[in-house]
C-alpha positions in Angstrom: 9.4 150.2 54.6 12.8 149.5 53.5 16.0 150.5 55.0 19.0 152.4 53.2 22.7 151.8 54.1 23.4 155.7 54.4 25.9 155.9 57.6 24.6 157.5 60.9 25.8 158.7 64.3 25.1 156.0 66.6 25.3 158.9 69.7 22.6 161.1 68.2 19.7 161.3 70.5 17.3 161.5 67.6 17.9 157.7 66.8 17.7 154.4 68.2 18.9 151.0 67.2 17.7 147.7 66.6 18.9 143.9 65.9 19.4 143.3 62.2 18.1 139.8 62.4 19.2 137.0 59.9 15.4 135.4 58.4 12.3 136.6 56.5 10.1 139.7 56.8 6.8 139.5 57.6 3.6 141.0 58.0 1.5 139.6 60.6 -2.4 141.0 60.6 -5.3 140.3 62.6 -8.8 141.5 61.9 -10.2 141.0 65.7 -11.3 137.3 64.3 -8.3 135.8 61.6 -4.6 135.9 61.5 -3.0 136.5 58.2 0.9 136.0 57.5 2.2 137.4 54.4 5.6 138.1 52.7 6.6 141.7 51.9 6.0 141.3 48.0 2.0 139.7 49.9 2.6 136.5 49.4 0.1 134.1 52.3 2.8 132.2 54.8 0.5 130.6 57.0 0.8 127.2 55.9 5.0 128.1 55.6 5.0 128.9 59.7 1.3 127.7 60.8 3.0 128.8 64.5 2.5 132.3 63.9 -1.1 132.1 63.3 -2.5 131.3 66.8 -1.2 134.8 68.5 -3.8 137.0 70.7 -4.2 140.3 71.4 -7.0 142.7 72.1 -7.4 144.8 69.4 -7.1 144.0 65.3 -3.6 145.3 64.2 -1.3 145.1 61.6 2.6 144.3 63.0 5.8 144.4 60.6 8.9 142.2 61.9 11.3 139.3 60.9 10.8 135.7 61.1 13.7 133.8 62.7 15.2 130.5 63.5 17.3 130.1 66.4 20.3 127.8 66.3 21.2 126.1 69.7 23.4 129.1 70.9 20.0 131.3 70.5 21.2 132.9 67.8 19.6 133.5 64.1 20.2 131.0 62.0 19.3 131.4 58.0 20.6 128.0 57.3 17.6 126.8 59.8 15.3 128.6 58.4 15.9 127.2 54.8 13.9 124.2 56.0 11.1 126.2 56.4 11.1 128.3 53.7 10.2 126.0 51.0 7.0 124.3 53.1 3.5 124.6 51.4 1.8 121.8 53.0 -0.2 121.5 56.4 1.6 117.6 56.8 5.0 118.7 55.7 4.8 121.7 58.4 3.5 120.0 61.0 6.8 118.2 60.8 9.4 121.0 60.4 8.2 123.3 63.4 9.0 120.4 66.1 12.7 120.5 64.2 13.3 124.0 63.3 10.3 126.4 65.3 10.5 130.0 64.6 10.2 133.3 66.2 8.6 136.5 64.7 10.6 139.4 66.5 8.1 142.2 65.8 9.5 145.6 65.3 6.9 148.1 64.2 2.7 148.6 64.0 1.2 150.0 61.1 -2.4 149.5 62.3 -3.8 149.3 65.4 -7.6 149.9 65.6 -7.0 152.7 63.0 -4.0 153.6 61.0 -0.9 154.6 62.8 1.8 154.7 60.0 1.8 158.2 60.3 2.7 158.4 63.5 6.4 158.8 64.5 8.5 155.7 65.0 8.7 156.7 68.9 4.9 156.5 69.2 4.4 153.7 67.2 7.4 151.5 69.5 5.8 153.0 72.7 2.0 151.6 70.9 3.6 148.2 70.4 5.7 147.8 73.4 1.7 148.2 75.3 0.4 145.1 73.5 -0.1 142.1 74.7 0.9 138.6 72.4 -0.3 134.9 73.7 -0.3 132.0 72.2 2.6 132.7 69.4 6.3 133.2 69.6 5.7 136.8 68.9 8.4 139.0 70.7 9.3 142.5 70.7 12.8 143.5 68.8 15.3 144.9 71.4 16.3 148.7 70.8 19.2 150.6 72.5 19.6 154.4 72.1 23.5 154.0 72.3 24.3 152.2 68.9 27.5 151.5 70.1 26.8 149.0 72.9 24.5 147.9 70.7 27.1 147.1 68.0 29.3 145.2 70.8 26.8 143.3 71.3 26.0 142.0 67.5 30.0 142.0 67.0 30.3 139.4 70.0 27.6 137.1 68.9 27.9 137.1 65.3 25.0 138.9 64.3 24.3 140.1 61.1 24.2 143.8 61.9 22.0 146.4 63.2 19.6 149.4 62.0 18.7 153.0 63.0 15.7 154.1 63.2 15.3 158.1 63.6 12.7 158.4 66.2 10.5 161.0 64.1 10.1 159.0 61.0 6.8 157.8 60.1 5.9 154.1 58.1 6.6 154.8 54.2 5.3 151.5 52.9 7.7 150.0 49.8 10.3 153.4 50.3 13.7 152.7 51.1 14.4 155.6 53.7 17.1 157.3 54.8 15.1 157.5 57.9 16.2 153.7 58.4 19.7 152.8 58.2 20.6 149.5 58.3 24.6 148.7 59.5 25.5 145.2 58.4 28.2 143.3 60.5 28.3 140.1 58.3 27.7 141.3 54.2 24.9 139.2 52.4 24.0 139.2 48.7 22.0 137.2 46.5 23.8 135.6 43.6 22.6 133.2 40.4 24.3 130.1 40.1 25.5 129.5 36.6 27.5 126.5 36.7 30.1 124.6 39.4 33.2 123.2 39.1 33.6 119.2 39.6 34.7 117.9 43.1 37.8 115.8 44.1 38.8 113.7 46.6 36.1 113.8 49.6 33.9 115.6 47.3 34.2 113.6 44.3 30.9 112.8 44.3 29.5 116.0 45.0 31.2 119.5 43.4 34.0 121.8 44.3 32.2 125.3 44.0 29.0 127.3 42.5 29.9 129.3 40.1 28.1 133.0 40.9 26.8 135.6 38.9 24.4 138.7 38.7 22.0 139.4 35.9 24.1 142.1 33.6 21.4 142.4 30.5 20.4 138.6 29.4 23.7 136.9 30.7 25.8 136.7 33.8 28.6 138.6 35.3 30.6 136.5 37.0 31.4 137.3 40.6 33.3 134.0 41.5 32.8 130.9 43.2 31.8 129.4 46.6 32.9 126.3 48.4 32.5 126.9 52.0 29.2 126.7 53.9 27.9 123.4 52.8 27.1 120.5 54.9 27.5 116.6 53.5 23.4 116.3 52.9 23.7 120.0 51.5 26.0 119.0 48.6 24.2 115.6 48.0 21.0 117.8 47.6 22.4 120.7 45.6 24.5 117.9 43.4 20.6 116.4 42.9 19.5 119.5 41.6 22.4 120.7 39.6 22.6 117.3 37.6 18.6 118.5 36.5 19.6 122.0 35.2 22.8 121.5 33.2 23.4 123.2 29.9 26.3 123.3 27.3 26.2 126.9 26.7 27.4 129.1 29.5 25.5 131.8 31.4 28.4 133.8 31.5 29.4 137.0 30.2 33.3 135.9 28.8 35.5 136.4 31.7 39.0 134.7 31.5 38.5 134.1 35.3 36.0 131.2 35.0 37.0 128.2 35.9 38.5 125.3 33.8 36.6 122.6 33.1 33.0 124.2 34.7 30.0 122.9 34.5 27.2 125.4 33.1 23.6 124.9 34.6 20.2 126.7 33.4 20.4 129.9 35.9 17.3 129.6 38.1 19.1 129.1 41.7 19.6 131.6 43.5 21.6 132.0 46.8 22.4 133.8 50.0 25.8 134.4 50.0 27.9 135.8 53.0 31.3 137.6 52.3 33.8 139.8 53.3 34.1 142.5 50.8 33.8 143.0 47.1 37.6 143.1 45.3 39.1 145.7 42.9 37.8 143.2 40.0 34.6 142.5 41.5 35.0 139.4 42.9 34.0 138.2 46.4 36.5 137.8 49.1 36.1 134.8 51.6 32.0 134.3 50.0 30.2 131.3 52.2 27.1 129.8 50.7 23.7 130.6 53.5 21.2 128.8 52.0 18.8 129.0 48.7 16.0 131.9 48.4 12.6 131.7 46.1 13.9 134.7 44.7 13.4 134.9 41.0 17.1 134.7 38.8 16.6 137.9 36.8 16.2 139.9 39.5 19.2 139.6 40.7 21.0 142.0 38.8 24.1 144.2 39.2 22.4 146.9 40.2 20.8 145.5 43.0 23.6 143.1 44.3 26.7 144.2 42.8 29.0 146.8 44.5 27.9 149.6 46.2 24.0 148.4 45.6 21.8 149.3 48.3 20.2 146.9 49.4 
């Protein structure tokens, strides 16, 4: 179940509110014997976060959350999570959960000895809140009935938003409901990289910006560029891969504001991008690169990223 960005009176008693966390969905299932992990398109995770596999609890269930990577403030880091995401070997795992562990902050059951999507939200928290997880870092997402102390909190610590649930709404599996309403404090997208432009002085070596787009037909719109968010082994890495994919044509619908001089790669990258807010002609204001997702390019279109998308 997907959430829609409809607005919503955080005072109405027939809601309450949860952390919008900064990671992965997830699907954890147990069948009284097995542990599954699987994406929300199904695709197996175990091997990705092996940590989430050794959970107990008394009854087979099915529980829908987010999986997380804590920075050393204790709060959600994507950028950690990247160095998860990627995994698909036992050896290289064992590795990455000593350096960057995560959490799977569960927020809803969908099965619990039977079916219980149809239930409302309410009974369904009140069914998850009474069962018992050892042996994982499964915890329960926080909820507050008063969305605004809930938003003071996000707004303090950075967080990348909340959602409202209405309390009545049963589990609609792959809907996007107005039932859910997500409220983002810190704006995401997901953009194709196209091209970059060439670094100078300390990044000489390196590149200046990635050149962004969204899918408009069998080219790019361009959206602008990005050169904030990147850490030294970042650019050496994305540099790497870059070098691999360039092209002489560009990706690029023609758009006077493209850069001098860029550098046009084969679009199959695709970022996380944070920003401000979209600009009259649709461009990104203050946009800071999050990390790469497995996402493929060509569906990452206009319609689902671009302005006034819901996402």
């Amino acid at each position: 179940m997907l959430a829609s960005t409809l607005s919503v009176d955080w005072g109405h008693e027939d809601w309450m509110f949860e952390v919008k966390f900064d990671g992965v969905r997830g699907i954890l299932a147990y069948d009284g014997r097995d542990i599954t992990i699987t994406s929300r398109k199904g695709n197996p995770m175990a091997v990705t976060y092996p940590e989430l596999s050794g959970f107990i609890t008394d009854e087979p269930c099915v529980i829908d959350g987010e999986i997380i990577a804590l920075d050393q403030a204790g709060n959600p880091s994507f950028g950690r999570l990247q160095t998860r995401m990627n995994i698909k070997s036992r050896a290289g795992a064992a590795d990455a959960v000593k350096l960057a562990p995560v959490t799977f902050m569960a927020f809803d059951v969908l099965y619990y000895q039977e079916p219980v999507i149809d239930l409302p939200w309410s009974d369904r928290r009140h069914l998850l809140e009474s069962m018992r997880f050892e042996g994982a870092p499964v915890l329960l997402s926080p909820i507050e009935e008063d969305g605004s102390a809930l938003w003071t909190a996000v707004t303090e610590r950075t967080l990348e938003g909340m959602v409202g649930k209405l309390k009545s709404s049963p589990y609609q599996p792959g809907v996007r409901s107005p039932d859910w309403r997500k409220i983002p404090f810190i704006h995401q997208l997901r953009a194709v990289i196209g091209g970059f432009t060439r670094g100078e002085r300390s990044r000489a070596s390196t590149f200046g910006s990635l050149l962004l787009g969204l899918r408009d037909g069998d080219r790019l719109r361009y959206i602008g560029s990005v050169g904030t968010g990147f850490d030294q082994p970042t650019l050496r890495a994305v540099k790497t891969a870059l070098d691999q994919m360039t092209q002489a044509d560009s990706p690029f619908h023609p758009d006077t504001d493209l850069p001098a001089g860029s550098v046009f790669v084969n679009p199959d990258l695709v970022a996380v991008i944070e920003y401000k807010e979209w600009t009259g002609p649709g461009r990104l204001r203050a946009p800071s690169f999050k990390g790469f997702t497995n996402d493929p390019w060509y569906e990452v279109t206009v319609a689902s990223e671009g302005p006034g998308a819901d996402r």
